[in-house]
N, C-alpha and C positions, 0 to 999 in steps of 0.2 A: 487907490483901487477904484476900478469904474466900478459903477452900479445904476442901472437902470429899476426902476421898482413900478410898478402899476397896481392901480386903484380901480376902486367905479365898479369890479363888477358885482354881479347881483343875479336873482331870480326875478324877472319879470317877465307878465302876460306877453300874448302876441301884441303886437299895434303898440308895445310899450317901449319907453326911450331909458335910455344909458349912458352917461358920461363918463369915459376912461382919462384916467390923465396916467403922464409917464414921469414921474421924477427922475432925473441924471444928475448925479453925482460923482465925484471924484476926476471930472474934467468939462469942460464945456462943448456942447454940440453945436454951438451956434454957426460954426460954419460947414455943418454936417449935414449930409439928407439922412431924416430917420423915416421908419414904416410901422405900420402893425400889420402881424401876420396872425391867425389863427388854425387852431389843430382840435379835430373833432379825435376824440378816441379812436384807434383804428381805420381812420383815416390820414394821408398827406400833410405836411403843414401847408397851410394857403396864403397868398397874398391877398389884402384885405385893402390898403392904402399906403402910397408915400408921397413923400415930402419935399420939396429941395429945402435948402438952409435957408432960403429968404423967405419961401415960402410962395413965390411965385409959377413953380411948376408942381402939380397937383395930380396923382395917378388915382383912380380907383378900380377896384375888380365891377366887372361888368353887375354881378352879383349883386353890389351892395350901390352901386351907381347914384345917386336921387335917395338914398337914406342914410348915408352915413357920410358925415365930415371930419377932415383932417384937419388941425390947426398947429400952431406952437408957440409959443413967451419964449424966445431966445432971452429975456431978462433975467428968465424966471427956470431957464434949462428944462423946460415942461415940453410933452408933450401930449396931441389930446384925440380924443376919439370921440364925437358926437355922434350916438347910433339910433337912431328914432323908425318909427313902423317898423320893431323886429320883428321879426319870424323868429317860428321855431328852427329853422334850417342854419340859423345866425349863431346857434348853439356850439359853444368852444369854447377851449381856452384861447385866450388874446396876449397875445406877447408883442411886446414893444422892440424898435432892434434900431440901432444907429451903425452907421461906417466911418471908419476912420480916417477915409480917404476922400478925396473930393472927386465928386461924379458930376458931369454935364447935367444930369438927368438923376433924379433919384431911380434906384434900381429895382429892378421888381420881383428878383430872383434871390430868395432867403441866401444863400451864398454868399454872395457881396456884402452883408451886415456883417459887422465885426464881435459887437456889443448887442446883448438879450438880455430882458427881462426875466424873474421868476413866472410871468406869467399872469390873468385873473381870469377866473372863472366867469362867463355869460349863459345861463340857460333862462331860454325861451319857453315856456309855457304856452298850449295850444288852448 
């Protein structure tokens, strides 16, 4: 059984940083592109960042551009979220997502993931 699980989140000030990591289990992602997407209550899910599987193509939302990084341990079937100068606006849940499939490009459209996380909670503080 696949499972994705996510860690790291937390309540922190504005201007404050957060490290997300993605555990996957039950197969290996390493020739997979994953992403983290976020979902404010009442709002859309959003694309936040992906990945290709080497790790060489790198997307971010305009949004978070210059403060948040994407990484991954293909040793380690991890993956990660480096989020620094939040905002309050950064405030969501954060779900992690893999595809099963091999893409040119990691995809940027929640659709194309196959595999989700439970999700972790980030609130920003103003």
């Amino acid at each position: 059984q696949v499972q994705l699980v996510e860690s790291g989140g937390g309540l922190v000030q504005a201007g404050g940083s957060l490290r997300l990591s993605c555990a996957a289990s039950g197969r290996t992602f390493s020739s997979n592109a994953m992403g983290w997407f976020r979902q404010d209550p009442g709002k859309e899910r959003e694309f936040v960042a992906a990945i290709s599987w080497r790790g060489g193509t790198i997307f971010y939302a305009d949004s978070v551009k210059g403060r948040f990084t994407i990484s991954r341990d293909n040793a380690k079937n991890t993956l990660y979220l480096q989020m620094n100068s939040l905002k309050p606006g950064d405030t969501a849940v954060y779900y992690c997502a893999a595809v099963s499939r091999r893409f040119s490009t990691p995809p940027l459209v929640g659709g194309e993931y196959d595999y989700w996380g439970q999700g972790t909670q980030v609130t920003v503080s103003s």
